[in-house]
Structure formats: C-alpha cells, structure tokens
C-alpha positions in Angstrom: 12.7 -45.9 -49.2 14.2 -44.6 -52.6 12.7 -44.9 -55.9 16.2 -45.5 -57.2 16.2 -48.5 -54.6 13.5 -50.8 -56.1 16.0 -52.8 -57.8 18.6 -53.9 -55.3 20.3 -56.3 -58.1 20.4 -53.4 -60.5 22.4 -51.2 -58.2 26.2 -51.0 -56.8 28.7 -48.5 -55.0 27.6 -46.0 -52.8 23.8 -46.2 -54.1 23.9 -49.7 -53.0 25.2 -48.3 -49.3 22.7 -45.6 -49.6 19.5 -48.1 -49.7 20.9 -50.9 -48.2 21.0 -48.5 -45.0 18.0 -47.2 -45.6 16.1 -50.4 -46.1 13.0 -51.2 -44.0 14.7 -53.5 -41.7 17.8 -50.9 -41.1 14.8 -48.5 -39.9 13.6 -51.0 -37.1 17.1 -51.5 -36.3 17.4 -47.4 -35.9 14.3 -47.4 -34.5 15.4 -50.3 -31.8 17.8 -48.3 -30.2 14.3 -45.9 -29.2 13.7 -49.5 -27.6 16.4 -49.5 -25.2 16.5 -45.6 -24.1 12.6 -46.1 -23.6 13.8 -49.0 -21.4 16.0 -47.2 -19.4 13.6 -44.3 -18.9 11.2 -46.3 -17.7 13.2 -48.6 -15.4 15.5 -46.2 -13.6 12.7 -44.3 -12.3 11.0 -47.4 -11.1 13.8 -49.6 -9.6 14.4 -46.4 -7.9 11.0 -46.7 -6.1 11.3 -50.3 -5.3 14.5 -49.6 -4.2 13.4 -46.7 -1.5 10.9 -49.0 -0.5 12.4 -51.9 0.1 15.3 -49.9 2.1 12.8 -47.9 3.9 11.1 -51.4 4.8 14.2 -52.7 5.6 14.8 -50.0 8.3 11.2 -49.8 10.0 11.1 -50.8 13.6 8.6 -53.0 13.2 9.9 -56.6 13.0 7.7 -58.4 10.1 8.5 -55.0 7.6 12.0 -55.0 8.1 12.4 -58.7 7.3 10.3 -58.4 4.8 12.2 -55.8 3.1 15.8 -57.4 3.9 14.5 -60.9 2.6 13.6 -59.2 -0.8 17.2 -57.7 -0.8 18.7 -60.8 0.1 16.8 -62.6 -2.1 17.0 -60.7 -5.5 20.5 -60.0 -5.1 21.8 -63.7 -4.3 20.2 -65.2 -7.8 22.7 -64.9 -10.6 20.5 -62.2 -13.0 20.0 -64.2 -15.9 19.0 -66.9 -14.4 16.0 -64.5 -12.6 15.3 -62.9 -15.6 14.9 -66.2 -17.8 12.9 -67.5 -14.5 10.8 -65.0 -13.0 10.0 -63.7 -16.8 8.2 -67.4 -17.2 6.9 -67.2 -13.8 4.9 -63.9 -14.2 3.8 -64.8 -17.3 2.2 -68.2 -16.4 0.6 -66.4 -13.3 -0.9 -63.3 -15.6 -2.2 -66.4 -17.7 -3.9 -68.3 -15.1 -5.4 -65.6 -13.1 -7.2 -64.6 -16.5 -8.1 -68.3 -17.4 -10.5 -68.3 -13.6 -12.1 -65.5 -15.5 -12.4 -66.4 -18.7 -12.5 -70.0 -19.3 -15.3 -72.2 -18.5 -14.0 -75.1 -16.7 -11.6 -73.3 -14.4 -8.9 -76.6 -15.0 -5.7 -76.2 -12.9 -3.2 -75.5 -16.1 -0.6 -77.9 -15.0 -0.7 -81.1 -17.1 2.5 -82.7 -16.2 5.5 -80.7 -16.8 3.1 -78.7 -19.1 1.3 -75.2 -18.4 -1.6 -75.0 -20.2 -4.4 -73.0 -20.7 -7.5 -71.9 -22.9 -7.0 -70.2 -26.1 -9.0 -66.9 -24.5 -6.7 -66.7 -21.3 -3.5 -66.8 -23.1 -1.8 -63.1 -22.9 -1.9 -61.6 -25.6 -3.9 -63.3 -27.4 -2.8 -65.6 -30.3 -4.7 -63.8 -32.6 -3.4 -60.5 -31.5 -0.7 -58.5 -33.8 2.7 -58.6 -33.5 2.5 -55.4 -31.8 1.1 -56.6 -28.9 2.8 -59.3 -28.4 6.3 -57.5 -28.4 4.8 -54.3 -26.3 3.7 -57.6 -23.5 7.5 -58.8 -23.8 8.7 -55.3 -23.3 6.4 -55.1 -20.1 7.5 -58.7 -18.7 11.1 -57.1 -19.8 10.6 -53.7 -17.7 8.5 -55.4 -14.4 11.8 -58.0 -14.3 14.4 -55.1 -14.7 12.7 -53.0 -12.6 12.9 -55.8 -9.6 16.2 -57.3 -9.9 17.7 -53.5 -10.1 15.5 -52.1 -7.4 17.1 -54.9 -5.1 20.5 -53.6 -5.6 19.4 -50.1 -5.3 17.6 -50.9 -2.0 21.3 -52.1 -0.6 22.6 -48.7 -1.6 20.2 -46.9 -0.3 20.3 -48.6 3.2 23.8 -48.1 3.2 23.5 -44.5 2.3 20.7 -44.0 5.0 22.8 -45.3 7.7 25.9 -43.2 7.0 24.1 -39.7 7.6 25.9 -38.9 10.9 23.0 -39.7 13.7 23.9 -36.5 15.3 21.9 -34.7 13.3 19.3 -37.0 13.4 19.3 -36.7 17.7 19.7 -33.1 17.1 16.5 -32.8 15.1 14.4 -34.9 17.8 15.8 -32.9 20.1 15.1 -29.5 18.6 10.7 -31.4 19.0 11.0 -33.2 14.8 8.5 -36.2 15.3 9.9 -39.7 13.8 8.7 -39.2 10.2 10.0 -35.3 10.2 13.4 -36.4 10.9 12.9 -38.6 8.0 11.9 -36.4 5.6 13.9 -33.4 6.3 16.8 -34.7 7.4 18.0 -38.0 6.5 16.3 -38.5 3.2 17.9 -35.2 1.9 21.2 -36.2 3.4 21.1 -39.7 2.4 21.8 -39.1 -1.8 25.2 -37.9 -1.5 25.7 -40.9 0.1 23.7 -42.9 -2.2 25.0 -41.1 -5.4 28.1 -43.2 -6.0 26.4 -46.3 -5.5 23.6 -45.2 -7.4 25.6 -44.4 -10.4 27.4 -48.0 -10.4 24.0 -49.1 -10.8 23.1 -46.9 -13.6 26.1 -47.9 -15.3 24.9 -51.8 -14.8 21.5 -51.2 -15.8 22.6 -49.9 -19.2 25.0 -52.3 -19.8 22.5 -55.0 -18.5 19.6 -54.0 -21.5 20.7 -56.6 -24.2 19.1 -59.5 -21.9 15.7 -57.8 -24.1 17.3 -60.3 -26.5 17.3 -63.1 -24.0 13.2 -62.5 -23.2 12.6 -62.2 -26.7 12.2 -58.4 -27.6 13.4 -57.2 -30.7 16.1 -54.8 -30.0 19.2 -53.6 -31.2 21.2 -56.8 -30.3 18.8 -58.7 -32.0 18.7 -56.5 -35.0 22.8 -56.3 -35.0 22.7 -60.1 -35.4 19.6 -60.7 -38.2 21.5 -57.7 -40.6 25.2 -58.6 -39.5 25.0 -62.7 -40.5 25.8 -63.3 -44.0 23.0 -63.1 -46.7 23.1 -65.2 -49.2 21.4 -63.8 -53.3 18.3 -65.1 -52.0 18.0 -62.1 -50.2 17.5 -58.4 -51.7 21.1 -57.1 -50.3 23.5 -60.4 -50.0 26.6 -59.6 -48.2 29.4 -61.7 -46.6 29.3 -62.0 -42.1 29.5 -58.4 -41.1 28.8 -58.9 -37.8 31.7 -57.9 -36.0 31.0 -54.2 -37.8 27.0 -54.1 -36.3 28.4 -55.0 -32.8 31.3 -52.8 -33.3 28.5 -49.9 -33.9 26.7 -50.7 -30.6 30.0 -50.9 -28.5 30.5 -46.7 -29.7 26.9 -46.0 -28.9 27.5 -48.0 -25.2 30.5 -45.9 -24.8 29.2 -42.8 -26.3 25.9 -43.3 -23.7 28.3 -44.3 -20.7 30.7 -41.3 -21.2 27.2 -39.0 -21.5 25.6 -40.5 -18.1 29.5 -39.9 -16.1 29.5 -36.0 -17.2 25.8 -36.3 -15.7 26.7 -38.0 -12.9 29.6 -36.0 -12.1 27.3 -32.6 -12.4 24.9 -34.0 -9.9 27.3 -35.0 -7.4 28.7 -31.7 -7.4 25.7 -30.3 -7.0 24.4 -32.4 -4.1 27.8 -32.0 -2.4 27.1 -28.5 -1.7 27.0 -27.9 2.3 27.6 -31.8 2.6 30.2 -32.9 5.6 32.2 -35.0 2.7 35.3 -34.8 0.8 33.6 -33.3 -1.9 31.4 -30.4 0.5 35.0 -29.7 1.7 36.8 -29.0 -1.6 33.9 -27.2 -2.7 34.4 -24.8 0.7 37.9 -24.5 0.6 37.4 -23.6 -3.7 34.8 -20.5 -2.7 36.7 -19.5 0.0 
C-alpha cells in the first residue's frame, strides 16, 4: 500500500507493523468483517419474515396450515445447526444444479451416478469458469437462505409464544366492539404481541451473531477464516514471516464480538422501553408508576 513497503525484507520496527497491517491480505481481512454485518443485515430481517410466517401458519384454524407451519418449527429446531447447515447447504446446492441441468443440458441424465452427483459443465452454479467473485457471492447466498431458515424456525417459536400471551380479553373485546377476524389481528394482537416477543427475540439476535463464523464452515471467506490464514505461522517464504499469532487475531474478534454484543443490549434495552409503554407488563408498570 506504501511505497516504503515494497521491500518487506528491507524493513523492521514499527514500519514493518505499519505495512504488515496494511498489506493486501490485512485489507480483505478488514474488509471481512463488512462480510458478517452485511450478513446480519440481511438475515435478521428475513428470519424475521419466515418466522412470522411460520407462527402465523402455525396458528391458522385451518388444519393442513397449522401443521404445516408447526412441522417446519419442529423440524428446524430438533436438527443440531451444524449439522443443517453442512446438510441443507449441499442439499440446495445440488437442487439449484439439477433444476438448471433439465434446461441446459442436452441429455437431461438423472445426476446421480452412485454415491456421486453429477452434472454438465453448463449447469453447474456458478459456473467453473466464472471468477472468484461469483463463486463466494453464491456461497454467501447458500450462507444467508440456510441462516435465514434455521433462525426463522426459532423465531417462529417465539413469536407463537408471544402471540398467545396477549391477554384474549382484549382480543374478545375487539370482536365484540364488530373487529372482523383479521382486524383483531392486525390491530390488536400483532401490536401487542412484540413486547412479548422482544425478550425472546433478542436471545436470538444474540445467537444469530454469535452463530456467523459457521461462513467458515460453508466456505466463505470471512473474518474467521482470515484470523486463521494471517494468525498461523509464516515461514521466510513468505513476504512478512512471523511466529503462530493466532491466539492475538482471535483475541481481536472476541473484542469486536463483545464490543457488537454490548452495542445490540443498549439497543435492545431502548426498544423494550419503548414498546413497554401502555403495556400490562412489569415493565408498562414501572414506566407508570416513574411518570406518575
């Protein structure tokens, strides 16, 4: 990046630090953390929709719905997570790859050959001759649909949960006061239902954070990955040789999980408060009795 770095060898002390941090593959490592907020951003927002779906299935009066929504609850949240993500990663994957091979290739072969899935060089995602962009912005896709699932399962149980602790008085009284069915959903248990769903919800988020270096288990380059290629001991073959200073990268990434977990509490805790206000909870109680 410096002109005074184009000679590792030649260089020592705190000029050494200086481009040794600032080397190429110190920027995709700075960059990598980008990776894993861009993660989150994207799969809170959607396991969140899966979620209200799946509990709103899960409540509907009509029989084949509601199974249907408590079998993908029950189901996502009984497989140990790894084991779904190394799984159903592979899984989605193979089918995106054999739906394209009925298009694309000529003799429409079922892929399985053995115990091996195989299919033409055009129908393979993305394709070999793509860059290496592509292929880690596919990962990162497989990454967020999987996330977005196995969280959105858990978030669905909260939400339930939340949905059936708004008192049902209110709910009778708005069907009495004329609300049709789907009123009383929307105006009165689905705004009732977050303070309910908050505490639950912010477990999750908490999870879900601690839960993003499984992008190194599906093959995306991010920070744990990074913290493990610069942290293991270079040898003078390389432009920067160092001893194993591993426990110093991960060491970096436990303060930036902390720093991030303390940052998401002071938000949590604001929301709450704010949500509690006119609630029938402990925390709509001390908020009356404080402004009174």
């Amino acid at each position: 990046m410096f002109e005074f770095c184009a000679d590792p060898k030649a260089i020592e002390g705190l000029t050494w630090a200086v481009c040794y941090l600032t080397s190429a593959k110190h920027v995709l490592f700075y960059w990598s953390f980008l990776t894993v907020l861009f993660l989150l951003a994207i799969t809170a927002p959607a396991a969140l929709a899966m979620g209200f779906v799946g509990a709103t299935a899960a409540r509907s009066h009509i029989a084949p719905v509601s199974w249907l929504g408590k079998l993908y609850i029950w189901m996502v949240r009984g497989v140990p997570d790894i084991i779904f993500f190394l799984f159903f990663v592979i899984a989605l994957d193979q089918i995106i790859e054999y739906g394209k091979s009925l298009m694309v290739c000529e003799n429409h072969a079922w892929p399985w050959q053995g115990l091996e899935f195989r299919v033409c060089p055009e129908a393979k995602v993305p394709l070999a001759r793509s860059s290496a962009f592509w292929h880690q912005a596919y990962g990162f896709m497989l990454a967020v649909v999987t996330f977005a699932i196995v969280f959105g399962a858990f978030v669905a149980n909260v939400i339930y949960g939340a949905m059936n602790a708004v008192p049902r008085a209110q709910l009778e009284t708005a069907e009495a006061y004329g609300m049709s069915r789907s009123q009383v959903f929307r105006r009165i248990l689905i705004p009732q239902m977050w303070i309910y769903a908050l505490p639950g919800l912010g477990n999750l988020w908490m999870i879900l954070i601690k839960a993003t270096p499984l992008l190194f288990l599906l093959g995306v380059k991010d920070i744990v990955y990074y913290a493990r290629e610069l942290g293991g001991s270079k040898t003078q073959a390389y432009e920067y040789p160092h001893g194993d200073w591993r426990l110093w990268y991960f060491l970096a990434l436990m303060v930036f999980y902390l720093l991030f977990t303390r940052i998401s509490e002071i938000g949590i805790s604001r929301l709450t408060r704010r949500l509690s206000h006119g609630q029938a909870t402990a925390g709509g109680e001390a908020l009356r009795r404080a402004g009174a």
